[in-house]
C-alpha positions as a printed NumPy array, in Angstrom:
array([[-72.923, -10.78 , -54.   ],
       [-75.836, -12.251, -51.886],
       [-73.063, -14.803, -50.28 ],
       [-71.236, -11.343, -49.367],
       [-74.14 ,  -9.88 , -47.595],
       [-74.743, -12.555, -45.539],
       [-71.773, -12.811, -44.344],
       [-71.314,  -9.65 , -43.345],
       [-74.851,  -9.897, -41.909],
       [-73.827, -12.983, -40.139],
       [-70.652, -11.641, -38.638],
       [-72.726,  -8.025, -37.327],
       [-75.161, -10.919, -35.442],
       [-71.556, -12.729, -33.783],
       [-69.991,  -9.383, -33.119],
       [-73.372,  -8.623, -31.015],
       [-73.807, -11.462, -29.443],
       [-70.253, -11.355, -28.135],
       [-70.985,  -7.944, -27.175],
       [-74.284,  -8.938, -25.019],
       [-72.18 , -11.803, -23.23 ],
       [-69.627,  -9.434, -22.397],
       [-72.257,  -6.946, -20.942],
       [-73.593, -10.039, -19.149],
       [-70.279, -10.427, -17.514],
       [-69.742,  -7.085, -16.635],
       [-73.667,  -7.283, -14.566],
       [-72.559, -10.527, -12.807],
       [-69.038,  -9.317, -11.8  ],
       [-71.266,  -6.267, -10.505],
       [-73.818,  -8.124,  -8.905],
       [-71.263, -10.738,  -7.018],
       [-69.405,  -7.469,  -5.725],
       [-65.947,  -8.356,  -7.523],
       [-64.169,  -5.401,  -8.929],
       [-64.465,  -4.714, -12.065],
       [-61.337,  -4.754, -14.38 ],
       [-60.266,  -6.173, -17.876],
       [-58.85 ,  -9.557, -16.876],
       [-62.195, -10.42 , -14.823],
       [-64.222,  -9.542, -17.427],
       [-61.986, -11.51 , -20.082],
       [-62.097, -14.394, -17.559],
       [-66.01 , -14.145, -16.985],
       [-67.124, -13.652, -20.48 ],
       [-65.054, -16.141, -22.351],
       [-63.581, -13.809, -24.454],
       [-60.191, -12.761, -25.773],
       [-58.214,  -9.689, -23.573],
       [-57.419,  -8.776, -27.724],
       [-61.023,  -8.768, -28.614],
       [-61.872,  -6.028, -26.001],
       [-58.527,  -4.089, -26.172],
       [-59.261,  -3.217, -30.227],
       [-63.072,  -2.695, -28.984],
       [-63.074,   1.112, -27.923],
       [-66.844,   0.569, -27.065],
       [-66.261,  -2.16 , -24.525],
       [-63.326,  -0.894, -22.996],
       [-65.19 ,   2.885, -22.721],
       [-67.935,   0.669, -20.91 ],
       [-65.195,  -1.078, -18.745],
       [-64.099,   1.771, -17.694],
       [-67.239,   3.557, -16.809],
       [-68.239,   0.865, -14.516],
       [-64.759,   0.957, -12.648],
       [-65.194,   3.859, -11.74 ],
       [-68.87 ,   4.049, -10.682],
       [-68.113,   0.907,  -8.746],
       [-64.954,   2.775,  -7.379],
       [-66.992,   5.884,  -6.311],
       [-69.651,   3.717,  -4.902],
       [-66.85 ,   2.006,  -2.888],
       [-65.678,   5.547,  -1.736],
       [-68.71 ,   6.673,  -0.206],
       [-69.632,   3.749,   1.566],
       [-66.033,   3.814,   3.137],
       [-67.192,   7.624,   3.412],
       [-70.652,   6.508,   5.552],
       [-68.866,   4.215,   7.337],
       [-66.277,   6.636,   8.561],
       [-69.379,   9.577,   9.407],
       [-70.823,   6.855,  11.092],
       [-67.922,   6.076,  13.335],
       [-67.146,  10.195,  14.381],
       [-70.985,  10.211,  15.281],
       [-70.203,   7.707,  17.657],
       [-67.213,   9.502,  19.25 ],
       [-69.034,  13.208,  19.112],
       [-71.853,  11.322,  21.008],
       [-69.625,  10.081,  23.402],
       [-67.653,  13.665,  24.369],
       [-70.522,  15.98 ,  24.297],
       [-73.95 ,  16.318,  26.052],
       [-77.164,  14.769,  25.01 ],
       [-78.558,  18.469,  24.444],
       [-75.254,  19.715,  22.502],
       [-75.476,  16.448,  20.481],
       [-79.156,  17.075,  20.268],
       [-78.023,  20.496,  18.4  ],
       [-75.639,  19.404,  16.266],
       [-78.029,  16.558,  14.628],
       [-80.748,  19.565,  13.991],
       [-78.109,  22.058,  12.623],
       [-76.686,  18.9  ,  10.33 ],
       [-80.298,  18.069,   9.303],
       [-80.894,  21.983,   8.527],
       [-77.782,  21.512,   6.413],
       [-78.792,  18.349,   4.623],
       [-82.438,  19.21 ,   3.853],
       [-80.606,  21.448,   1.341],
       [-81.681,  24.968,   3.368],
       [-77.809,  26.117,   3.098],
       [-76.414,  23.813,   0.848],
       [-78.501,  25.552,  -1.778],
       [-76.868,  28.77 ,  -1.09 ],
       [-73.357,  26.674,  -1.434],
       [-74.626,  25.111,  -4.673],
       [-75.269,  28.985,  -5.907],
       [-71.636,  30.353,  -5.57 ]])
């Protein structure tokens, strides 16, 4: 029986540190600003496309970080895109009328309204 427990001791201590190497992948794919999907995490972490579809853990984590990565890619493209319509509303109105729109959208931001909105 003690041969038993050690193996399944010994294959809890594998099934972790395939787990941790997979996480590892995940925070490199992250950091090196490739998306994130189930192939390049297969390909980065050396492990079988089985081992993570029958691993509902894993592929809940996969999924996860798609999307924060995806929503993080949204609002940059969002920034950008503010950004670029500051530009052209600085360009068609006045200096003063710009002047009041940037204090009215700071009013807005520094939560004084939004508040209210966040209420109904």
């Amino acid at each position: 029986m003690a041969n038993y427990e050690k193996m399944v001791e010994a294959r809890k201590h594998k099934a972790e540190e395939v787990r941790q190497r997979v996480i590892i992948a995940i925070e490199e794919l992250l950091a090196s600003g490739t998306p994130i999907n189930t192939n390049e995490v297969v390909k980065a972490s050396g492990v079988s496309l089985s081992y993570i579809a029958h691993n509902e853990e894993l592929k809940r984590y996969i999924t996860e970080v798609k999307i924060k990565q995806n929503r993080e890619d949204e609002i940059i493209k969002l920034r950008r895109h503010v950004s670029e319509l500051d530009k052209k509303v600085s360009q068609m109105i006045s200096p003063k009328q710009y002047h009041d729109l940037q204090e009215k959208y700071d009013e807005l931001y520094e939560g004084k309204l939004i508040k209210v909105i966040e209420g109904i």
